[in-house]
Structures are given as structure tokens and as C-alpha cells.
N, C-alpha and C positions, 0 to 999 in steps of 0.2 A: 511213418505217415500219420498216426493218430496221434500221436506226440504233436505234430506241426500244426495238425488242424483244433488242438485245444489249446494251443498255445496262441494261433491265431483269434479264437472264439475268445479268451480271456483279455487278448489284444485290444479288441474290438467292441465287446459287451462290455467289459467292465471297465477300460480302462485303465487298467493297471499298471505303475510303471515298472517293466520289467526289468530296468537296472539293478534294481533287489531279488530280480526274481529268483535267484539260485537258493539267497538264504534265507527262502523262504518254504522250509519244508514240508508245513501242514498243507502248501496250495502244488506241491510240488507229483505232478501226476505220473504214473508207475505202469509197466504192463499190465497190472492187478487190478487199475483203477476201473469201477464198474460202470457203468453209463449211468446209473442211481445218481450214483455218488458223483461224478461231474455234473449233472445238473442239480446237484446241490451247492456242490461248488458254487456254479455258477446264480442263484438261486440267489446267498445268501451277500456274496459282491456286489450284485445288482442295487440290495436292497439299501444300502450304505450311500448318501449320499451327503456331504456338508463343506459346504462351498462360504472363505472370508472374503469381503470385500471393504472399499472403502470408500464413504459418500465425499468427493471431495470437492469444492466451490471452484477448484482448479480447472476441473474438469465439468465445469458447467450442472454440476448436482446440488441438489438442495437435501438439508436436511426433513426441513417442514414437508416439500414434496413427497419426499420417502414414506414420509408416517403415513400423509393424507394415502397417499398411492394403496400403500401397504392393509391399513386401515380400513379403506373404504368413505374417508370420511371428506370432509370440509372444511379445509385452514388455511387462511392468510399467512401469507409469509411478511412479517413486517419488515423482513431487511430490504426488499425489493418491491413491498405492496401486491405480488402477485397471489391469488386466491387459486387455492390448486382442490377442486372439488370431483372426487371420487364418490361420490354415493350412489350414485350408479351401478358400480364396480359389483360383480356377484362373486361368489366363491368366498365368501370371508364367514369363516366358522366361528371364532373367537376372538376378542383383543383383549388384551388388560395390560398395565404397569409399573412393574417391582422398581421401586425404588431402593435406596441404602439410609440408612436410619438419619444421615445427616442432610438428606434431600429435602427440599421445602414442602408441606405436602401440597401445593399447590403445581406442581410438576406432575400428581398424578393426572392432568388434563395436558395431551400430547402435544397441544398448539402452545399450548404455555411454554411444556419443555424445550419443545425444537427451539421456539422463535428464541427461548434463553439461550440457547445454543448456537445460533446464529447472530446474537447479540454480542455475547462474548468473544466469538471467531471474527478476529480484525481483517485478518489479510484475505486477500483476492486468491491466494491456493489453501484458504485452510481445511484441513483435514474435518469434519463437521460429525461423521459418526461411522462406527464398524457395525455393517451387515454381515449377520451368519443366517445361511439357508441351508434347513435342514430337513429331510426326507421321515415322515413320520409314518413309526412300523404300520400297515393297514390292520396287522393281526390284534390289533387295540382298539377299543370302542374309543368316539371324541371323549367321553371324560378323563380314563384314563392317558388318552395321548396331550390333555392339557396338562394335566395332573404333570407325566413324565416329564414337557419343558418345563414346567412352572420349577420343577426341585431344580432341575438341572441348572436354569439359570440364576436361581439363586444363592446355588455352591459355588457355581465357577464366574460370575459377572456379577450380583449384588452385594454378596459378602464383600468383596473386594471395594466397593464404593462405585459401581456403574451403576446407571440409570439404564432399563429394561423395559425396549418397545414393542412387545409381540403380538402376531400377527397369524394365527393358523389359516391356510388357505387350502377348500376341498372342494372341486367342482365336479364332484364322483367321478371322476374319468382315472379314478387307479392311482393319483397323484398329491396326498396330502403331504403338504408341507408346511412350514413355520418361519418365519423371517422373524429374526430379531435385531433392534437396531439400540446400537451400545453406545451411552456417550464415550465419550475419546478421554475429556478433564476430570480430574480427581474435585471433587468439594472438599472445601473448607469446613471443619468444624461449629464455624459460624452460620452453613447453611449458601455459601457465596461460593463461587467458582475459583477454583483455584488453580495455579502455573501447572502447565505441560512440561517444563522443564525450567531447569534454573543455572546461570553461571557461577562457575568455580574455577578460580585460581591457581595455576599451575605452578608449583612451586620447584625450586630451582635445589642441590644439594644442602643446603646451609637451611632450606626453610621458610626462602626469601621469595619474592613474586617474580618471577620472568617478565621483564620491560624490554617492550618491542621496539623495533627503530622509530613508530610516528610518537610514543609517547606514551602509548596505550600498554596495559597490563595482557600477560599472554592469560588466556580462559579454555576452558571449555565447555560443552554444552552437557548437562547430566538430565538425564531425566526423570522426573518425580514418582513416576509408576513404572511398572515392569508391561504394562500390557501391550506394549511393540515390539516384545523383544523374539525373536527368531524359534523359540522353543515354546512360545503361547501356543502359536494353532497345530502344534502336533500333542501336545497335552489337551486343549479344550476337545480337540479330533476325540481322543482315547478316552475322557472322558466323554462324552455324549453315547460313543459305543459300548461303553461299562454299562451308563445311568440304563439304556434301552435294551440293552440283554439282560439288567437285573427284574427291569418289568416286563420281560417276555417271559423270563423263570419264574417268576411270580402268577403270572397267569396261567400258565403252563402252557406256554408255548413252546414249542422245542427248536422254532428258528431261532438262530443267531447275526447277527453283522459282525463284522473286521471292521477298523477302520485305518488299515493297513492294504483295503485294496480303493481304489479312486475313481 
């Protein structure tokens, strides 16, 4: 019976998906388990939170929205002329924006970057930017929980050539968290926006190009960056739960997160 009802509490609180649950043995509770140690279990589950998403025009989003929203601030969306004015908005701790060496620096101003992003996305479903929301440890003062995203996103999203829209948000109610909003296109070494993916050529045994019955050469679609690809958000997952238990050890904090429970 105490097996069932911490099975159900881990169900419930934390989320977790328990189709792993068997090989997962450090969460895996025992006659021996002390009631300490289940509400640390469940303690440090909790604290784990980091949710991707995706801004898309498909679905009626905007990217300039997102920043203003996000932000706090005041921006024209030039694709549409709509002015989307959050200053208002309380709870915004900090913003700043990491760029990648080949960025314009005139993208470090958010209205500039989106609306370039919204310039370049032609179609009526493009994908416009990746949201990550992420749960910042409380056991950290703001300096250092800026500090912790600042490295984080510049190991795993600027290094690589994204653009980096963050966003800390604390309205003391126990719930500091961070939105970051990632462009989607790779740039050009020139500083200009460059292809999401590009055609390639299917070739045939001999070397030759596969010709279709209208006349047209067979292709396929390759994509120029890896950051769509199915194994990004359980890496960026793993990392963000490394970067924030090495600054919890660092402080001496003795909690930890998993980012193995959801």
C-alpha cells in the first residue's frame, strides 16, 4: 500500500513518465525508503522544470510578440504593423541578448532582431523561433541565477550560431523562471540570414540523377543545422540539469534536479 501511494504521489507531483519507471533505480522506492528521503525525492523532481516550444505564424504567433510579451517592452511588428506594448507587464527581472560572432550587432536591439526574423520567414506557417522555459533554482541569488543562464546559453545556443532572447521573470510568489527565445536560421558569414535547408540530388546506382515521370529530377530535403533534430531536447534537457547542479555545488548547496523526471 505505500508502494502504491508513492507511486501515485510521484504520478501526480512530479510528473513523471513512468514507462521508465522500472530502470530507473536511484527513484526506485524500497521497504527501507525513510519518509526523509521520499520527500527529497520528491523535493528535488519538483524543482526540474524545462519546457520546448515553438513560435509558429501557423499558428497565429508572432515572433516580435513573444520578445515584447516576454520582455516587457514595446515593438512594432513590421510584418503586420501591429504594435504589441507590454510595459506594463511586472515581474521581469532581467533581459539581455547573446548573439554569435557573425550576428549584426544591431540585433542586439530585440525589435530589430525579431522584425529580421519575420522578414526573412515568407510563408503563412513559418516556424519564426524556439521557446525554452526554464525553472530557476530559488537556492540562488538573481546574480547568480543570471550568471547560470547566461553560460548555459552560450554553450549550448550561441556557440552554435543562434541568436539568444532572455527573459528572467520573478513576481516572488516561489516561481522564478527564464524564457529564452532561439532563432530557428543559421547566418551567413556575411552577417545575412541564411537557408533552413537546402536540395540534394538523389542519385541512382551508376551516380546518375533519378528523373521523374513530369520531367523533374528526384531531390531531397537536407537540413543545414542539426537543431530540429529528435535527440537536441533531451541533450539541452541534460545539459541545463549538469550547468545548475554545478552552481548549486559551487555554492554549497546540497539540492540537486534530474532532468530525467518531467
Amino acid at each position: 500500500m505505500q508502494y502504491c501511494q508513492l507511486f501515485l504521489l510521484y504520478r501526480f507531483k512530479t510528473v513523471i513518465h513512468f514507462a521508465d519507471y522500472p530502470r530507473r533505480k536511484h527513484l526506485r522506492p524500497t521497504p527501507k525508503t525513510t519518509k526523509e528521503k521520499r520527500k527529497e525525492w520528491i523535493r528535488v523532481a519538483e524543482s526540474f522544470h524545462f519546457n520546448i516550444s515553438i513560435i509558429s505564424r501557423g499558428k497565429g504567433k508572432s515572433a516580435v510578440a513573444a520578445s515584447a510579451y516576454r520582455s516587457g517592452e514595446k515593438i512594432k511588428n513590421e510584418y503586420d504593423g501591429i504594435v504589441h506594448d507590454f510595459t506594463r507587464k511586472g515581474g521581469i527581472a532581467h533581459t539581455e541578448i547573446l548573439l554569435p560572432q557573425n550576428a549584426p550587432q544591431e540585433f542586439s536591439d530585440r525589435g530589430t532582431l525579431w522584425n529580421s526574423v519575420e522578414k526573412i520567414e515568407k510563408s503563412k506557417n513559418s516556424q519564426l523561433a524556439r521557446e525554452i522555459e526554464i525553472a530557476l533554482p530559488q537556492e540562488l541569488d538573481r546574480e547568480k541565477q543570471i550568471e547560470l543562464v547566461r553560460e548555459y546559453v552560450k554553450e549550448n545556443f550561441v556557440k552554435v550560431g543562434m541568436c539568444a532572447d532572455i527573459a528572467l521573470h520573478d513576481k516572488n510568489d516561489g516561481n522564478p523562471h527564464a524564457h529564452i527565445l532561439l532563432t530557428m536560421r543559421p547566418l551567413n558569414e556575411d552577417k545575412t540570414w541564411g537557408a533552413k535547408s537546402k536540395k540534394e540530388y538523389i542519385l541512382d546506382e551508376n551516380g546518375e540523377k533519378v528523373k521523374l515521370k513530369n520531367g523533374n529530377y528526384k531531390t531531397r530535403k537536407i537540413n543545414t543545422v542539426d537543431w530540429n533534430e529528435q535527440d537536441k531536447a533531451e541533450h539541452w534537457r541534460k545539459a541545463w540539469a549538469d550547468i545548475t547542479n554545478k552552481y548549486l555545488e559551487e555554492n554549497n548547496i546540497q539540492d540537486k534536479v534530474d532532468h530525467r523526471s518531467y
